[in-house]
N, C-alpha and C positions, 0 to 999 in steps of 0.2 A: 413630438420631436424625439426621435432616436438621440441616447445618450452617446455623448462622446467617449472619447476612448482616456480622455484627462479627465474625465468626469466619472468612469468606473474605475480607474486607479483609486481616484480618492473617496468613491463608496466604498473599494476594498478595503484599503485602509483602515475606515471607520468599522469593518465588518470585524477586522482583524483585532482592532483595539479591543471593541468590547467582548468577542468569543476568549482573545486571549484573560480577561477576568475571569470570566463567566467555569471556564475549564482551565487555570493555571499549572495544572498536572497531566493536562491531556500528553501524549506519546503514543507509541506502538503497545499494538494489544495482542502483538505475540511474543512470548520469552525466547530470550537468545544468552548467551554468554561471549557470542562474538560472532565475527563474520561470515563467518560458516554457516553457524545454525541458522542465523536470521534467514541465510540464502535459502536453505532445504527448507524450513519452516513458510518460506512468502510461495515457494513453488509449490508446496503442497496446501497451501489452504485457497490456494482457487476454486471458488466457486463450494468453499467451504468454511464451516467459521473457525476464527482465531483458537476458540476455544476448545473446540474437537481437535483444530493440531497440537494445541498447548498438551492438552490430557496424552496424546499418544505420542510425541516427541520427547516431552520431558524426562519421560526413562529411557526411551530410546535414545538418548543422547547420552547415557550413560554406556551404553554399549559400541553405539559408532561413533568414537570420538572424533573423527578425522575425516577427510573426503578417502582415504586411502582405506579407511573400515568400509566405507560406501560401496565405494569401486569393487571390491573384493568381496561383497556380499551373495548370498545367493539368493537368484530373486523370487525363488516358490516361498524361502522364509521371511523376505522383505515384504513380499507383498500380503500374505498372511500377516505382522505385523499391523500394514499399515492399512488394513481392509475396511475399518471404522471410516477411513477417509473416502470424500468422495471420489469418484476415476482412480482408485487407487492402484488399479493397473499401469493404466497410462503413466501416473506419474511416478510408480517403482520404476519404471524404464530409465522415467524423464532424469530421475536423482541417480540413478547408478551410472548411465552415460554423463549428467552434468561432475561428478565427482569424478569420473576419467578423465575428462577434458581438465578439472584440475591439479590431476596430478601429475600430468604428462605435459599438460602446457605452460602449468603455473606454479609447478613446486607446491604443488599444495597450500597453496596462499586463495584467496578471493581476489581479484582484478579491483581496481579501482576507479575504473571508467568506463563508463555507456557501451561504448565498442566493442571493449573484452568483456564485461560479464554479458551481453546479448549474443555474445557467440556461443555461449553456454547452452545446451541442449534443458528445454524447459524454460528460460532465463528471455523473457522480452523486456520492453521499458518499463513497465510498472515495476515488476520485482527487481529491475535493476535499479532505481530509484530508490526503492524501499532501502534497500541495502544505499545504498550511494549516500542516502541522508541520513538516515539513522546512524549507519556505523563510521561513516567517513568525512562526516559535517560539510557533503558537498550540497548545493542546491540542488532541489529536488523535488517536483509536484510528484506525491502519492494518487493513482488515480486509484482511486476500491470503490468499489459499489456506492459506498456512504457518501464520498468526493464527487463522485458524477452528478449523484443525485440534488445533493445540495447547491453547486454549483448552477445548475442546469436550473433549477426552479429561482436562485437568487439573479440570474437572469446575468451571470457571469462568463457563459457560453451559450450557444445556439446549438452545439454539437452534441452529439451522443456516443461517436467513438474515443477511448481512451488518450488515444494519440491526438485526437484535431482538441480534446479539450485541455491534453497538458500543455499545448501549442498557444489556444488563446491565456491559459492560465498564467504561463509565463510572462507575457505580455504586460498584465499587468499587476502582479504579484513581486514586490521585490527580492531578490534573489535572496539578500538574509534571512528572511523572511519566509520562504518556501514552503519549509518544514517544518516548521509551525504553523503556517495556515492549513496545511496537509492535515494536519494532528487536532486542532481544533475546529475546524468543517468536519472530519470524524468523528470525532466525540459528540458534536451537536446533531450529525445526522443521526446517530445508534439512538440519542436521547431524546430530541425532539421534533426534529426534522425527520419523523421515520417514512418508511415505501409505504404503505398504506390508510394511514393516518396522520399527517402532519399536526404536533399540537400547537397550533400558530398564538391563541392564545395567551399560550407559555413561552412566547419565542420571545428574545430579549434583542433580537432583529429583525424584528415584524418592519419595524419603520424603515427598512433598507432593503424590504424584499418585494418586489411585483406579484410574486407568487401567493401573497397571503389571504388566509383566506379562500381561497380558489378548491380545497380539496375537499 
């Protein structure tokens, strides 16, 4: 018998309770000091970790303080900078055109909704989220690699692309609630839900997952 859709609310729930113990310090695992950085910083660690942007933005931010340093940059020296990263071509582009569009459309502010920061060059719904919840306390599924995955095995979506599983997530995730479940599905997948070894053993949601065991 397929579970009902009032029946995986309230596995969520139960999922949420105990992850929210289990990680009570879970957050974002990239450094910001505001709205800004967090933006440059979620567009350049695609398909890169938190860490290598942490290590190569955190001085870097000392020198572009503003999207107006961004924009006015030059990009043989940006991209040299940010060459440790990965696509770091592509994404000097992506950050020097996203930091035009905010100074020229936004006063050099960050947008505060789905629509204006996705119009941002580089900027789709994950990173607009990132920021959306993090810095703006709006609801927000985080989809990152660690969120698909754990999601997807706890048997809380059928999907594999970002967008249909922030779709089912919402569904049944309550909207307070978002961004914390974002933050603590993250923190449990880096730790024990990992891609090529789940330690189920060690999982303190074994009894709430279909997947256990399976890997």
């Amino acid at each position: 018998m397929s579970e009902t859709l009032a029946d995986k609310k309230l596995r969520t729930l139960k999922i949420i309770n105990i992850l929210s113990e289990e990680y009570p310090d879970a957050k974002c695992h990239l450094e910001y000091k505001n709205p800004f950085q967090l933006l440059i910083s979620t567009i350049l660690a695609a398909q890169c970790t938190d860490e290598r942007v942490n290590k190569v933005m955190t001085p870097l931010y000392k020198k572009y303080k503003s999207p107006a340093d961004f924009a006015e940059a030059d990009p043989e020296t940006l991209e040299k900078e940010l060459s440790s990263i990965n696509f770091y071509r592509n994404k000097t582009k992506a950050v020097i055109s996203c930091c035009r569009s905010l100074t020229e459309k936004f006063a050099g502010e960050v947008p505060e909704t789905m629509e204006e920061l996705t119009s941002l060059s580089g900027v789709g719904r994950k990173t607009a989220n990132v920021v959306l919840g993090n810095c703006f306390g709006l609801p927000a599924i985080m989809t990152d690699t660690h969120l698909n995955r754990v999601t997807q095995r706890l048997g809380l979506t059928e999907n594999s692309t970002p967008e249909k599983i922030e779709t089912d997530l919402t569904k049944i995730v309550p909207e307070n609630l978002q961004v914390k479940f974002s933050h603590i599905i993250g923190e449990h997948g880096r730790k024990i839900c990992k891609a090529r070894k789940p330690l189920c053993s060690e999982c303190v949601i074994s009894s709430l997952c279909p997947s256990k065991n399976m890997f």
